[in-house]
C-alpha positions in Angstrom: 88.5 92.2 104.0 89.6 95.6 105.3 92.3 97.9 103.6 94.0 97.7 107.3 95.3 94.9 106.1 97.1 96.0 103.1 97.8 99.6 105.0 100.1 97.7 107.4 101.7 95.5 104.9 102.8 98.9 103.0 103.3 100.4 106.4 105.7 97.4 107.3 107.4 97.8 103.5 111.4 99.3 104.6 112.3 102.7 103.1 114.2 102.4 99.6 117.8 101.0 99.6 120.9 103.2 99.0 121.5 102.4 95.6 118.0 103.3 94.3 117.9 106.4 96.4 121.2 107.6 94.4 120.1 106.0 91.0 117.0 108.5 91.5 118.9 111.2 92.7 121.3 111.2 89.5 118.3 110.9 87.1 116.3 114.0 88.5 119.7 115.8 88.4 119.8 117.9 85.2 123.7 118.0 86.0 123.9 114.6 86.1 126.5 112.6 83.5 125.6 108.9 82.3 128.9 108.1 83.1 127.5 109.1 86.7 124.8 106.9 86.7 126.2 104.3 84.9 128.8 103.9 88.3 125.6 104.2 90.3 124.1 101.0 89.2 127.3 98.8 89.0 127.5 99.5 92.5 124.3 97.4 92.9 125.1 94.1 91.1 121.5 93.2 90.9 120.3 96.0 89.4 123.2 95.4 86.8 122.0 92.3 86.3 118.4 93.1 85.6 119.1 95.8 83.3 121.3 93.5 81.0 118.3 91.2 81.3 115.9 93.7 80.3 118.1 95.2 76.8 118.5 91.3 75.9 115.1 90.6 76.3 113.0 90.2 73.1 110.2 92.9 73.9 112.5 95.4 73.5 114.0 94.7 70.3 117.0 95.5 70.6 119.4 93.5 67.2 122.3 92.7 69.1 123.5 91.2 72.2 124.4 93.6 75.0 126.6 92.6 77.3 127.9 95.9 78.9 126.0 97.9 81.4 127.2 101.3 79.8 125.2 100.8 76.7 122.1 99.1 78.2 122.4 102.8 80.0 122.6 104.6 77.3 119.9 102.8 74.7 117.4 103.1 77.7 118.0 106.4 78.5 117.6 108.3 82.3 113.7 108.2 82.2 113.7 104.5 82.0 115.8 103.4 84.4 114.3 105.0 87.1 111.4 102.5 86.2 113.9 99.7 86.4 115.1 100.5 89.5 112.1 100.5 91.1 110.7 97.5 90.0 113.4 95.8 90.8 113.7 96.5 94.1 109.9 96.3 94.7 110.2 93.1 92.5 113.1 91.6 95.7 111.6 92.4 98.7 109.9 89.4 99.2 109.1 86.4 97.1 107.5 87.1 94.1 104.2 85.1 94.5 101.7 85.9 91.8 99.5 82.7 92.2 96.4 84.8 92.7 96.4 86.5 89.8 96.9 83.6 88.0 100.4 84.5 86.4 104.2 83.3 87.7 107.0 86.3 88.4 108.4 85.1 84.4 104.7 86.3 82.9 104.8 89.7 85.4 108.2 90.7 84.2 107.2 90.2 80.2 104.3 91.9 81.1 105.7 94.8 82.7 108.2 95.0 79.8 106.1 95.0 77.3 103.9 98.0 78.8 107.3 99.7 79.5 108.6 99.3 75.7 105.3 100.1 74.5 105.0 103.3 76.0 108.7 104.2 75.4 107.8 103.8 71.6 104.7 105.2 71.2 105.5 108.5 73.1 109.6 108.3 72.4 109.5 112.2 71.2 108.0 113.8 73.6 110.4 114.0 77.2 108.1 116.1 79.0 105.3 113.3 79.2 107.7 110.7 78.7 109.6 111.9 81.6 106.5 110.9 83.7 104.6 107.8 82.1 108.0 105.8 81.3 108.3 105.3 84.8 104.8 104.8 85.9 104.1 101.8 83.0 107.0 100.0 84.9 104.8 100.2 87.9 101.6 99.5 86.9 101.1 96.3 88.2 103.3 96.3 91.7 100.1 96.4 93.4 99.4 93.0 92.9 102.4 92.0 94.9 101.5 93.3 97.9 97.7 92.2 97.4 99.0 88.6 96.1 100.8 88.4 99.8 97.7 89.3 101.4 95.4 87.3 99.6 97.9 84.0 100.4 98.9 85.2 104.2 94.7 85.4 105.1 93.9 82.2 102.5 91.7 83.9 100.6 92.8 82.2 97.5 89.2 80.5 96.1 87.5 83.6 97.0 89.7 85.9 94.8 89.8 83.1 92.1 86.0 82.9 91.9 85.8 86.8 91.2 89.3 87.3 88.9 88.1 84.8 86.4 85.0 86.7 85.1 86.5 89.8 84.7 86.5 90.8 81.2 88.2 94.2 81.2 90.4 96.7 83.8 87.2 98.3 84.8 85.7 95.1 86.2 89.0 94.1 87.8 89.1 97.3 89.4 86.0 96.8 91.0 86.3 92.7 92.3 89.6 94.2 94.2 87.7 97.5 95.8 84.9 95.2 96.7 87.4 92.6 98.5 90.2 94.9 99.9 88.7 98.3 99.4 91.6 99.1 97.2 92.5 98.1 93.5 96.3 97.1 93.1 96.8 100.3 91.5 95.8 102.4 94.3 97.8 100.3 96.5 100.8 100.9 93.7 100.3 104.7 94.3 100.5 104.1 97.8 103.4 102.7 97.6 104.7 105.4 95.7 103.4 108.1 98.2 105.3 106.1 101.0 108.6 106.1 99.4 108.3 110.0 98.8 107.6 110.2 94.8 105.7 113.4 93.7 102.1 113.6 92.6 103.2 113.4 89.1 104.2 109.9 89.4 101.4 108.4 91.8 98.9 110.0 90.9 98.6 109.0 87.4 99.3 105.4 88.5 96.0 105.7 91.1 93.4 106.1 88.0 94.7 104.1 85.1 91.7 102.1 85.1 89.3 104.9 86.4 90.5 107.5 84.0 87.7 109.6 83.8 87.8 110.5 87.8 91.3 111.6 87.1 92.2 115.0 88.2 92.2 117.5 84.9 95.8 117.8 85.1 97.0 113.9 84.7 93.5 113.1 82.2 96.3 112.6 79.5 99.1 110.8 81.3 95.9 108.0 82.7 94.4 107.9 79.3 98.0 106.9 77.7 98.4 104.5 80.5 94.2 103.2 80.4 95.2 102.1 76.6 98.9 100.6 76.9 97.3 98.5 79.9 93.5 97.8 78.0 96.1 95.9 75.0 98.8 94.7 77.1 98.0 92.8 80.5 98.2 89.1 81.8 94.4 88.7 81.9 92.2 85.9 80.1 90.2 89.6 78.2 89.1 90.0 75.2 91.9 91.0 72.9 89.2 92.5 70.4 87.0 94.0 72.3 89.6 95.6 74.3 91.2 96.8 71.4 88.9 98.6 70.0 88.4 100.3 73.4 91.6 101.3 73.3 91.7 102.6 69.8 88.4 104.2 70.5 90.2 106.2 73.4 93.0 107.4 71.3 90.7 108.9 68.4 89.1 110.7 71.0 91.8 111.8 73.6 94.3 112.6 70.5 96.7 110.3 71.6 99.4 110.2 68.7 97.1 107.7 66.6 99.6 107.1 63.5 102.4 106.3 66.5 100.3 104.1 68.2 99.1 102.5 65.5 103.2 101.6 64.0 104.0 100.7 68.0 101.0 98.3 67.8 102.5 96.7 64.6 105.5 96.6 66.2 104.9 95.2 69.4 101.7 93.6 69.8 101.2 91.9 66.4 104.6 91.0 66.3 104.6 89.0 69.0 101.0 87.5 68.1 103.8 86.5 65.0 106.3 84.6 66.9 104.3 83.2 69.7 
């Protein structure tokens, strides 16, 4: 199947609405106010919406209920919501249909929160690379969207089946995508990124999480990060332990806040093993 294909879908993708454009604009503004954004997003009532959604929702801990948009803003922060607002309007442009990839829109949002509150925790002290990856692990699987349309609209359903269900890790997922489309869904995420007019700092990164090591010098640390949160957390049939200790393996040796990622593990990923 050629990447034309896909290039047209993204090509054929409209330009971000007004609401998200001025959610961005108020987070990159230094001068910018919560109380600023705050009205920013109650102008869009589904963004509201999703945001409650997302500080009630159990992988993100929060004790009690919130029911008012002003401090879901504030608990997440600037950095975060950016993420949110662009996974939910990449989220509602079309139907959600996930059926290739073997998971339903209610398993891709748990997903992508759980990546998203992972990497909030783990790195939570350090803005300058927070800034960058709390964003990007909202996005790490918006790809899969636009391939999941594709792979419906030209039937290629058993095909994709046959090759998704003996993948065992990122890297061979990576691969049963280039080999069908010529792109993995992260490429296509980047692309998508590119399109919209986002920095290198932000697509960039997203383009190598599960190639790390042909990342350019400068992102190496934001894809490792990324590589691990998505080696633990995913919605794929892989081996939890073998996986694991990959990505354990990868923080010893790219000094990735071990003692933090070990308590946001516990946290997290265990505790959910719990309650499940």
């Amino acid at each position: 199947m050629s990447a034309e294909i896909i290039l047209e879908k993204i090509d054929s993708l409209p330009a971000l609405s007004e609401s998200v454009n001025r959610i961005l604009e108020i987070c990159d503004n230094p001068s910018s106010s919560l109380s600023d954004l705050v009205h920013a997003i109650k102008a869009d009532p589904l963004m509201t919406t999703n945001i409650l959604k997302a500080a009630n929702a159990p992988e993100y801990g929060f004790e009690q209920e919130i029911r008012d948009i002003t401090k879901a803003v504030t608990l997440f922060g600037m950095i975060s919501i950016k993420g949110f607002a662009m996974s939910t309007f990449v989220q509602n442009l079309d139907d959600t249909d996930l059926s290739p990839y073997n998971i339903n829109s209610e398993i891709f949002l748990h997903i992508v929160r759980q990546q998203n509150a992972f990497t909030m925790n783990w790195y939570h002290n350090e803005n300058e690379i927070l800034n960058s990856i709390a964003m990007i692990s909202h996005l790490m699987e918006i790809g899969k969207i636009i391939l999941s349309q594709v792979i419906l609209e030209t039937s290629s359903q058993k095909l994709f089946a046959y090759h998704i269900n003996n993948t065992r890790n990122l890297l061979e997922l990576t691969k049963i995508e280039k080999e069908i489309f010529d792109l993995s869904h992260e490429e296509v995420a980047a692309m998508l990124m590119e399109k919209w007019g986002f920095s290198e700092e932000i697509y960039m990164p997203l383009k190598y999480i599960s190639t790390p090591h042909e990342a350019p010098e400068e992102y190496k640390k934001e894809v490792y990060i990324l590589n691990v949160v998505k080696t633990i957390i995913n919605s794929h049939n892989f081996d939890k332990k073998q996986n694991l200790t990959k990505a354990v393996a990868l923080v010893k040796k790219h000094h990735l806040k071990p003692e933090s990622f070990v308590s946001t593990y516990k946290q997290h990923v265990l505790r959910e093993a719990v309650t499940a």
